[in-house]
C-alpha positions as CSV (number, residue, x, y, z in Angstrom):
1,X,0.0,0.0,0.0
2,X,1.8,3.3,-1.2
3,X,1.1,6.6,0.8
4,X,-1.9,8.2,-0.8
5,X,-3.9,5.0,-0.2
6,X,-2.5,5.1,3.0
7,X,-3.7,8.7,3.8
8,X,-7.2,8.5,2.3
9,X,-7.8,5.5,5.0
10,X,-6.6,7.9,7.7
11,X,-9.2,10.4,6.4
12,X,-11.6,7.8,6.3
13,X,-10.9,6.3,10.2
14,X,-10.8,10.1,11.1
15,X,-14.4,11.2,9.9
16,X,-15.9,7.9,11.0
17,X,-14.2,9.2,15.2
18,X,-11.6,6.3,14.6
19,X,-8.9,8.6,16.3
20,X,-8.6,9.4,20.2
21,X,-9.2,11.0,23.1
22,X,-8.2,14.5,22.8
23,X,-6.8,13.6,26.3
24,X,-4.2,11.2,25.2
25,X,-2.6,13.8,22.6
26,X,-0.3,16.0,24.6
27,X,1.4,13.1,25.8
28,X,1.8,11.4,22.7
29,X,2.7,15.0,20.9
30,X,6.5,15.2,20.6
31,X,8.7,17.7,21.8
32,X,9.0,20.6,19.4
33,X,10.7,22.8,21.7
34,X,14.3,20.9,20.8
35,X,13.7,21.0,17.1
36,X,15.6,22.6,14.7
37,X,14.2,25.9,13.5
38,X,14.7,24.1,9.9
39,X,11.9,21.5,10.1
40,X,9.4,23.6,11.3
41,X,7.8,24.1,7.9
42,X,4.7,23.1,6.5
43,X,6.6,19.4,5.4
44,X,6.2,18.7,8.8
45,X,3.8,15.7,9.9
46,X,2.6,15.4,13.6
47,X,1.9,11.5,14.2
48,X,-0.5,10.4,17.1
49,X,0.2,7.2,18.8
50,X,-2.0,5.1,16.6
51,X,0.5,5.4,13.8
52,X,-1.9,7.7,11.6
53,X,-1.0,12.1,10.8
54,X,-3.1,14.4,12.9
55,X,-5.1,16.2,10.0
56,X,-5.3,19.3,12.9
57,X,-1.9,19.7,13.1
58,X,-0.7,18.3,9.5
59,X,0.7,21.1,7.4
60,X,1.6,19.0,4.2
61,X,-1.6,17.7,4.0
62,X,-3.6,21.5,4.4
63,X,-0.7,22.6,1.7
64,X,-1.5,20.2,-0.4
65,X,-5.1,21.2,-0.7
66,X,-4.4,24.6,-1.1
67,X,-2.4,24.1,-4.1
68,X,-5.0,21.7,-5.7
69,X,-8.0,24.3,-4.8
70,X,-6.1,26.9,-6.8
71,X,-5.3,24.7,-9.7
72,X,-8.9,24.5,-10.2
73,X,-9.6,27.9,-9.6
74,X,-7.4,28.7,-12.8
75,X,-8.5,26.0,-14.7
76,X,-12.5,27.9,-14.1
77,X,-10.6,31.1,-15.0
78,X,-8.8,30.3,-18.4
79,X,-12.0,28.6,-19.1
80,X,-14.2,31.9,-18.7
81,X,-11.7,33.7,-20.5
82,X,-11.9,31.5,-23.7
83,X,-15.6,31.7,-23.8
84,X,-16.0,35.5,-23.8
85,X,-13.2,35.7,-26.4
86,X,-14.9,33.9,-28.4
87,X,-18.7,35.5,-27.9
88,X,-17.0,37.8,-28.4
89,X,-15.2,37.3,-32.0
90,X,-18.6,35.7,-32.9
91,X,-20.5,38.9,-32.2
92,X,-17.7,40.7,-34.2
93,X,-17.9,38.4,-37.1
94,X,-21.4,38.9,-37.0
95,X,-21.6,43.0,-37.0
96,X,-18.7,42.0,-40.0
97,X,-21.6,40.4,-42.0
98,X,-24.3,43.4,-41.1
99,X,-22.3,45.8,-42.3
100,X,-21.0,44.4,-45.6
101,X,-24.8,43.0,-46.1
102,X,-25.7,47.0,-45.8
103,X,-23.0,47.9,-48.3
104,X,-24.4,45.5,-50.9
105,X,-27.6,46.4,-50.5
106,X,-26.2,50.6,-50.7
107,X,-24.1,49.4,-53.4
108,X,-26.5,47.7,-55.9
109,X,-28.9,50.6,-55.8
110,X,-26.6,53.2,-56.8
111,X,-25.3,50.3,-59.6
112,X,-28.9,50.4,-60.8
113,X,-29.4,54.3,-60.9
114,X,-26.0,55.4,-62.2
115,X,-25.1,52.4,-64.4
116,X,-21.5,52.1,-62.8
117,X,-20.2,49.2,-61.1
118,X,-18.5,49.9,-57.6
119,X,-16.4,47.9,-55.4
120,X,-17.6,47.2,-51.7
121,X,-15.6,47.7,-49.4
122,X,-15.2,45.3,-46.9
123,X,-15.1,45.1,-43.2
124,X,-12.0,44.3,-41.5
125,X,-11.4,41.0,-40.2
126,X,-11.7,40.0,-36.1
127,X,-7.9,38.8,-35.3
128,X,-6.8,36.3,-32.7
129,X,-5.0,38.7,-30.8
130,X,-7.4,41.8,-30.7
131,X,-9.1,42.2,-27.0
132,X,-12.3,42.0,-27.2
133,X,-14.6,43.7,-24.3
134,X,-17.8,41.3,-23.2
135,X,-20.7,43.9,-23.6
136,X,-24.9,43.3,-23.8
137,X,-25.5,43.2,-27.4
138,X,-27.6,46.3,-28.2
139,X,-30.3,47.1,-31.2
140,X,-29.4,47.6,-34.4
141,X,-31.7,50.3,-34.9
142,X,-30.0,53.5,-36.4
143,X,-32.3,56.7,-36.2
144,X,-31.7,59.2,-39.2
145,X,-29.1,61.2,-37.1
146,X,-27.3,57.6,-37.3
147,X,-27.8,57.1,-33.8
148,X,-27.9,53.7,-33.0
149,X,-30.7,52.9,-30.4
150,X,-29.7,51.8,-26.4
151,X,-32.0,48.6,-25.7
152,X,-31.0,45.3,-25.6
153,X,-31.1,43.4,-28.8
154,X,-34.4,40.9,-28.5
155,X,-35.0,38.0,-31.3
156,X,-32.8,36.7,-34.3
157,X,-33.0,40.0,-36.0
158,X,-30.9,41.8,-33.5
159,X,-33.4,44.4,-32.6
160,X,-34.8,45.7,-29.8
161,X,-38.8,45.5,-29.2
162,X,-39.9,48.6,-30.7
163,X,-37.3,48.4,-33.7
164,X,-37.7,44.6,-34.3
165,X,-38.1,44.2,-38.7
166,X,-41.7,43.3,-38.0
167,X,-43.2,46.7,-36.2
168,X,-41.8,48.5,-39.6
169,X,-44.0,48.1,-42.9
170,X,-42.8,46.0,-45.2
171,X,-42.6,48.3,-48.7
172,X,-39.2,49.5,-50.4
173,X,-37.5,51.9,-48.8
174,X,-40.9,52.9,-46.2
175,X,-39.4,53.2,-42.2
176,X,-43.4,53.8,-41.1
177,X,-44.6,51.4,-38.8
178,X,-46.4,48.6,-39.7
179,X,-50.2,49.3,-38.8
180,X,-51.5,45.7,-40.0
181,X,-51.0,43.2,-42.6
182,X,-47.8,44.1,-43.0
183,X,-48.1,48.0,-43.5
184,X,-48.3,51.3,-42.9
185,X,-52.0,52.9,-43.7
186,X,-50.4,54.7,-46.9
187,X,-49.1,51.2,-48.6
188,X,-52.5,49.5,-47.7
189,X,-52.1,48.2,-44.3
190,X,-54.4,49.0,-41.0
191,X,-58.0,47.2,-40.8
192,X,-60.4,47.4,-44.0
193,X,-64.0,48.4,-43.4
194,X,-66.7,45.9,-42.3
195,X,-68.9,47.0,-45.0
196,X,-69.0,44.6,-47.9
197,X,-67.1,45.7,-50.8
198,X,-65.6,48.7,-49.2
199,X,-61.8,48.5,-49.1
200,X,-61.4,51.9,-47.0
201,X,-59.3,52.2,-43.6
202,X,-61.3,51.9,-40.4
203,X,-62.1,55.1,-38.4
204,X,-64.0,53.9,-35.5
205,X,-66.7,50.7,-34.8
206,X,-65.3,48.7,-37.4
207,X,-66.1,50.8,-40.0
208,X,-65.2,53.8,-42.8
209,X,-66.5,57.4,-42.6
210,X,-68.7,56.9,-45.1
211,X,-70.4,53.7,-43.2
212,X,-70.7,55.1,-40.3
213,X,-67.6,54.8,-38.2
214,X,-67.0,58.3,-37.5
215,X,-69.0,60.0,-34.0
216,X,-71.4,62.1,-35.6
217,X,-73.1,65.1,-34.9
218,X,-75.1,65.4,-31.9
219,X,-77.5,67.6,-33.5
220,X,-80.6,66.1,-34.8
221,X,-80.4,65.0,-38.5
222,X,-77.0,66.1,-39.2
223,X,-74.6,63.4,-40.4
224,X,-71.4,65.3,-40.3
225,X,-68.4,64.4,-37.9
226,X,-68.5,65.3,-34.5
227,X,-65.7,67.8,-33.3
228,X,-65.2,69.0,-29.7
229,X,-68.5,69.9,-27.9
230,X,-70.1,67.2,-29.7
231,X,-71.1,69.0,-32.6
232,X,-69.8,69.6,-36.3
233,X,-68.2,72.8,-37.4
234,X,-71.9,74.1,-39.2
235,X,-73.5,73.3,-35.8
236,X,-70.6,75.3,-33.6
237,X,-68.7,72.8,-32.7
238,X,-64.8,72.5,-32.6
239,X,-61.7,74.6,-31.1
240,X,-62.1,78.2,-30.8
241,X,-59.5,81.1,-30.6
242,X,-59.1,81.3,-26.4
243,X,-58.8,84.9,-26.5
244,X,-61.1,86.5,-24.1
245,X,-64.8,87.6,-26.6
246,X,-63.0,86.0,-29.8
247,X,-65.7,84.1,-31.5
248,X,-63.0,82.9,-34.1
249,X,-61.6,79.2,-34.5
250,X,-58.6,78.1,-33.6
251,X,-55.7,77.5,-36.1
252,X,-53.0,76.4,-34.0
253,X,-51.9,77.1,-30.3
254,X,-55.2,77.9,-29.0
255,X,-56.2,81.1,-31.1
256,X,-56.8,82.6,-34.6
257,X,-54.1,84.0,-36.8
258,X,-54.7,87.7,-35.6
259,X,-54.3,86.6,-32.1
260,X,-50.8,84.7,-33.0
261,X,-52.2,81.1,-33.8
262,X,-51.0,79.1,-37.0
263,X,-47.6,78.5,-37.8
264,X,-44.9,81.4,-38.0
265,X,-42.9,82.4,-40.6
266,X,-39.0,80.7,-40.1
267,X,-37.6,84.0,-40.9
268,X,-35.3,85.5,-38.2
269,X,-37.5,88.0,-35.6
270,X,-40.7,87.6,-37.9
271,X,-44.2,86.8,-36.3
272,X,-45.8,86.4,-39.3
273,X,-48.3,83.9,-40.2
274,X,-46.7,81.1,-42.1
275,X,-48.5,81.0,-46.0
276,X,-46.6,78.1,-47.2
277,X,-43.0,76.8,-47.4
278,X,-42.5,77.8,-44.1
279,X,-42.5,81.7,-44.8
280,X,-44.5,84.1,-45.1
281,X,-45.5,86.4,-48.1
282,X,-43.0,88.9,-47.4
283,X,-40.2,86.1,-47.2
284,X,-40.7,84.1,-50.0
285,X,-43.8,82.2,-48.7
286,X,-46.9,81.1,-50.3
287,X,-47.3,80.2,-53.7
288,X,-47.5,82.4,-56.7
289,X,-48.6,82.4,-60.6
290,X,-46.5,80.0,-62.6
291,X,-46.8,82.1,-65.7
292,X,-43.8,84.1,-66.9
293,X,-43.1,87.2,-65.4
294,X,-46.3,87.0,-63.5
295,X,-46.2,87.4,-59.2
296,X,-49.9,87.5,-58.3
297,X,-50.7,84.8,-55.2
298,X,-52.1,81.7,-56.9
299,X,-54.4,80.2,-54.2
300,X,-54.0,76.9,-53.8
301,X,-50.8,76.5,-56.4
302,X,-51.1,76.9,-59.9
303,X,-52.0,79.7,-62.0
304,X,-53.2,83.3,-60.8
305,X,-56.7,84.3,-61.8
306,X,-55.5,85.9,-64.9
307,X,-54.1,83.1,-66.2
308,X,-55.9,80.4,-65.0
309,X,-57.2,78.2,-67.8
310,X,-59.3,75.0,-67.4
311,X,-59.1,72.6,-64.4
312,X,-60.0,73.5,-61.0
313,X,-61.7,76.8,-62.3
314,X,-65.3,76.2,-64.6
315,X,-64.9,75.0,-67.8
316,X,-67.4,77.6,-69.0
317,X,-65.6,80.0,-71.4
318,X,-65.4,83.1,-69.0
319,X,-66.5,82.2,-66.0
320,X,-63.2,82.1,-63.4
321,X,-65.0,80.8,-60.9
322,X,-64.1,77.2,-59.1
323,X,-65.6,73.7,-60.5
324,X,-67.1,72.7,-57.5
325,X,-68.2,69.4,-59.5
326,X,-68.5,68.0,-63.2
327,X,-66.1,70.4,-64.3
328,X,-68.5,73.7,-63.5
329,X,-69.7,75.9,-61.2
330,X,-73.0,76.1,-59.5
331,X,-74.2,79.0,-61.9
332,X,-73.2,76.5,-64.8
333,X,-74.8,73.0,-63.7
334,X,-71.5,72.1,-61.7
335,X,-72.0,71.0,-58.2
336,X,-73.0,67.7,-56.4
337,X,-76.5,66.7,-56.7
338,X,-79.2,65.5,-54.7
339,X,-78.9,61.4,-53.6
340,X,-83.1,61.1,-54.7
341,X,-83.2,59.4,-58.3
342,X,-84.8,62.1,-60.8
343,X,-83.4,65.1,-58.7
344,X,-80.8,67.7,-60.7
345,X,-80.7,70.0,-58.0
346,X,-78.1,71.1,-55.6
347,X,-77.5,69.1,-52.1
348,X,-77.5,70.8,-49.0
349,X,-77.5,68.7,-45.8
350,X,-77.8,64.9,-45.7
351,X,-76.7,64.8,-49.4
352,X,-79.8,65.9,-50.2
353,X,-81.3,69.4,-52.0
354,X,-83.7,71.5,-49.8
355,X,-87.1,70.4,-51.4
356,X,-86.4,66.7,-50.2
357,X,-85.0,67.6,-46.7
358,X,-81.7,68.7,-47.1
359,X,-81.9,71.7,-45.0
360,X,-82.1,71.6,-41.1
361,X,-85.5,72.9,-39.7
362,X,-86.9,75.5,-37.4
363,X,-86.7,74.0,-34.0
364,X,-90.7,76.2,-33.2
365,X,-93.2,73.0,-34.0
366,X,-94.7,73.5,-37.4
367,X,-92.2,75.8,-38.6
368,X,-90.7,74.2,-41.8
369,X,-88.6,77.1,-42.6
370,X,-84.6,76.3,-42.3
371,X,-82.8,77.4,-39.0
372,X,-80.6,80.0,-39.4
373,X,-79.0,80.1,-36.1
374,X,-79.8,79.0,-32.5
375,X,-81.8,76.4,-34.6
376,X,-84.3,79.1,-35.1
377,X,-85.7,80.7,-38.6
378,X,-84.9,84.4,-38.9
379,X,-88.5,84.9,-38.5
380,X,-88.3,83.1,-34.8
381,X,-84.9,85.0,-33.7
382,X,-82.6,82.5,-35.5
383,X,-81.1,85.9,-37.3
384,X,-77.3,87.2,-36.1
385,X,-77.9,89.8,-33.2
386,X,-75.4,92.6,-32.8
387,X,-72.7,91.6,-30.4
388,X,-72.7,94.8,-28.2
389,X,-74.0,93.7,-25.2
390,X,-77.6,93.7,-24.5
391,X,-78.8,94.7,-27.7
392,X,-81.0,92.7,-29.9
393,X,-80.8,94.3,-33.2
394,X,-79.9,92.5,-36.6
395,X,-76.4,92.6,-37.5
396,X,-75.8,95.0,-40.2
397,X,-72.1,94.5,-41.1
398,X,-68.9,94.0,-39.4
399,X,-71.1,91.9,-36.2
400,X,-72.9,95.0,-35.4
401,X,-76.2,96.7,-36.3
402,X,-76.2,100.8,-37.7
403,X,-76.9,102.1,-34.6
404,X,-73.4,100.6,-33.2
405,X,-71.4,100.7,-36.2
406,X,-72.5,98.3,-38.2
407,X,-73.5,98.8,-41.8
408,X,-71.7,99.8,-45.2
409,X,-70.8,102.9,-45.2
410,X,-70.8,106.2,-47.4
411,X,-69.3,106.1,-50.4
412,X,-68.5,110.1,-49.9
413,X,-65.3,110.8,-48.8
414,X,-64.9,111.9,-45.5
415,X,-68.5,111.0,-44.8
416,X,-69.2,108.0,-42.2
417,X,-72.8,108.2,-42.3
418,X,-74.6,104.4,-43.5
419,X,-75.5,104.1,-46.9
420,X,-79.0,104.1,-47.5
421,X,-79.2,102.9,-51.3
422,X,-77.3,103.6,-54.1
423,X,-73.9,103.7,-51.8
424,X,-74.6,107.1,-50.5
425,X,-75.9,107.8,-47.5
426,X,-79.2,110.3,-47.5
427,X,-76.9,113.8,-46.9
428,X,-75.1,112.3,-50.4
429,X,-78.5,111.5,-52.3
430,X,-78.3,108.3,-51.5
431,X,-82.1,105.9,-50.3
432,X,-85.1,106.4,-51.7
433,X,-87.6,109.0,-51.5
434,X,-91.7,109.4,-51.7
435,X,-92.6,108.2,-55.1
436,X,-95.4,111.4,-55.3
437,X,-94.4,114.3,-57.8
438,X,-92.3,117.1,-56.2
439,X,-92.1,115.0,-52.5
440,X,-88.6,115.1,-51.4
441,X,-89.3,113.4,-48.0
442,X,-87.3,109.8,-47.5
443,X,-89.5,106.9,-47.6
444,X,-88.1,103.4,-45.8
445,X,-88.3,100.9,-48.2
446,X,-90.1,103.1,-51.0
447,X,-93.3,104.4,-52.1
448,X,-94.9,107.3,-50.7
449,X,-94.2,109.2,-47.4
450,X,-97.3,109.8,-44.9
451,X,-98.7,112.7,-46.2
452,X,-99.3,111.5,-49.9
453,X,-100.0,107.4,-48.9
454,X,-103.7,108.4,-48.2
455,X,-104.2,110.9,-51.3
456,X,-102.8,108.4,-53.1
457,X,-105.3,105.9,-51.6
458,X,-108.2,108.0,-52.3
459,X,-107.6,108.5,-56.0
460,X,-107.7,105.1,-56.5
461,X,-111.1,103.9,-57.1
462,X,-111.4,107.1,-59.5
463,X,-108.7,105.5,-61.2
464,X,-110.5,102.4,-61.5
465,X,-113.5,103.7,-62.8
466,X,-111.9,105.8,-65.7
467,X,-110.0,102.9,-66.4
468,X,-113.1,100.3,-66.5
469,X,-115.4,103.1,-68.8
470,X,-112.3,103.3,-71.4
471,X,-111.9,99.2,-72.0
472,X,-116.2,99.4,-72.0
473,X,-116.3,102.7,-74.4
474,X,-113.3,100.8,-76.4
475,X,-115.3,97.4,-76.3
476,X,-118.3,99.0,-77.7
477,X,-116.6,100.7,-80.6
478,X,-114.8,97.4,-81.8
479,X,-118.0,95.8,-81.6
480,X,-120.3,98.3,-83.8
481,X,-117.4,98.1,-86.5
């Protein structure tokens, strides 16, 4: 028996309480006090009288099992090592292949526009000896400030969640995200109206704006879509300009463009109101006449008025107004038409004209005249009122009636009396005056003033007896010829 086997039975007899009293092992101990200095090491084995090393006192043994607990420990160290280098080169190699898969890709496409041939470039290779640092991988995701996104890389694809291949729609060169089937809304995707046949996007309940999937209206009979305080625009509903009394909607910001909503112009120190381009008309902005050496504002694009020819204008020769449908204006048969078969005319509300109920009603019972506003008929109040407060007059012009402001005014200058007819007001000849001969007194609405209405009156069944005895005098004569 050599002297491992012979110390893996002493290890056995120990744990199974084989040894001694503790009692018995300071006599048994030997005298280390007349030792040499020299084999006091950790070679040195303490025997107890059994014949078998003390494993308390045995340094050889303890230094022994030191030496083979940090062999292993190295082994587990050189071992960890290897495996991140080569993670590492594989998620090296990898990027490698991303990035001369990209350059392909770049390459072939400017191959097919220009017509030249180009050679790629290719990534430098991983070597043996570079030190690689063990890192999460991250998404591939570049933004288009080529900032590569932070999140850790989920899937095969190398992407993060949000950026994974499959949240992006799947046409040519289209980074929108993919809103169903595949696509964004503009290249077809998103869910496709219930309604049988129809291959619009859906809005709301499952279903297009023209089947019904929009909130409507909460006024009574009106179809249109509902905006903020749960009516259309036609019905008052929508944003409006938050500046305290501003009855005007709201463009952008919270108020109207001439209390600083709407876009501004990108000029430097200009509060202007941008008209298009990102300027406005003093920089640049909007959009003028195409035609030579023309620089009148074309609304909407296009040509000016002048030289506007046939398109968005009526085809009618002469008439510059807009085709608002079949190519004319309303003057010239253009215009939608009513929905009931046989009907020609114009459509108002519900896509229908006004004599098959395309107008909204008088809200008096029995009144089947069309509300003007407040859903009332003029004749019921539903007219504008003048907006000073507490008055109750008809607007005349300008949201105010004459006797605040309202009204067209003289055309005389200097004068700002109201016109009363003609454009002049009644200091400038202007209204109309008793219709009797030589009567210069004003007369509201025409005909003849006070004094004259009941002459006038008077004279007529005199009138109508001269004029009944000339037909009977002339009926006579024909008759006796």
């Amino acid at each position: 028996m050599d002297a491992s086997d012979e110390r893996e039975n002493d290890y056995l007899r120990f744990l199974r309480g084989m040894r001694p009293d503790d009692a018995s092992i300071p006599t048994s101990m030997p005298d280390l006090s007349t030792a040499q200095s020299s084999e006091l090491d950790f070679r040195t084995s303490f025997v107890g009288p059994d014949g078998l090393p003390e494993i308390d006192h045995d340094g050889s043994e303890f230094a022994r099992m030191l030496l083979a607990q940090a062999e292993q420990e190295q082994k587990d160290t050189d071992t960890e090592a290897e495996e991140a280098v080569a993670a590492a080169q594989a998620e090296a190699e990898e990027a490698a292949d991303a990035v001369n898969g990209v350059l392909q890709l770049s390459s072939a496409r400017v191959g097919t526009e220009e017509g030249q041939d180009r050679q790629l470039p290719k990534a430098p290779a991983a070597k043996a000896t570079d030190t690689f640092v063990v890192t999460k991988k991250t998404c591939r995701y570049y933004n288009k400030e080529r900032e590569r996104c932070k999140r850790a890389a989920t899937g095969l694809d190398g992407r993060c969640a949000i950026h994974k291949i499959s949240q992006f729609c799947k046409h040519p060169k289209c980074n929108k995200f993919n809103q169903g089937n595949g696509y964004c809304i503009k290249h077809g995707g998103g869910k496709k109206c219930k309604h049988e046949g129809c291959e619009k996007q859906v809005q709301g309940y499952g279903y297009c704006s023209g089947h019904g999937g929009k909130p409507l209206c909460s006024f009574e009979g009106c179809e249109n879509k509902r905006m903020e305080g749960g009516l259309c625009k036609a019905h008052g509903g929508g944003r409006f300009c938050q500046q305290e009394g501003c009855k005007k909607r709201d463009i952008g910001g919270g108020h109207c463009i001439s209390h600083g909503g709407g876009k501004k112009c990108q000029a430097k120190d200009c509060t202007k109101v941008d008209r298009g381009g990102g300027y406005c008309k003093a920089h640049g902005g909007g959009k003028k006449c195409l035609a030579d050496n023309c620089k009148n504002w074309a609304p909407g694009g296009g040509l000016c008025l002048d030289h506007k020819g046939p398109g968005r204008r009526c085809k009618t020769l002469g008439c510059i107004k807009y085709d608002l449908g079949g190519g004319h204006c309303i003057a010239h048969g253009g215009g939608r038409k009513c929905i009931v078969d046989g009907c020609d005319k114009i459509r108002q509300v519900n896509k229908r004209c006004r004599g098959h109920g395309g107008k909204v009603l008088c809200c008096v019972p029995n009144c089947e005249r069309a509300a003007q506003n407040r859903k009332l008929c003029k004749a019921h109040g539903g007219g504008r009122l003048c907006q000073h407060e507490g008055c109750t007059n008809k607007q005349k012009g300008k949201g105010l009636c004459i006797r605040h402001g309202g009204g067209t005014r003289c055309k005389e200058g200097g004068c700002s009396a109201i016109d009363r007819g003609g454009g002049y007001c009644k200091g400038h000849g202007g209204g109309k005056k008793c219709s009797y001969t030589y009567c210069k007194k004003w007369v509201v609405g025409g005909g003849y003033c006070d004094d004259h209405l009941d002459l006038e009156i008077s004279h007529q069944p005199e009138e109508i007896s001269r004029i009944a005895a000339n037909s009977y005098l002339t009926n006579e004569s024909v008759a006796t010829i």
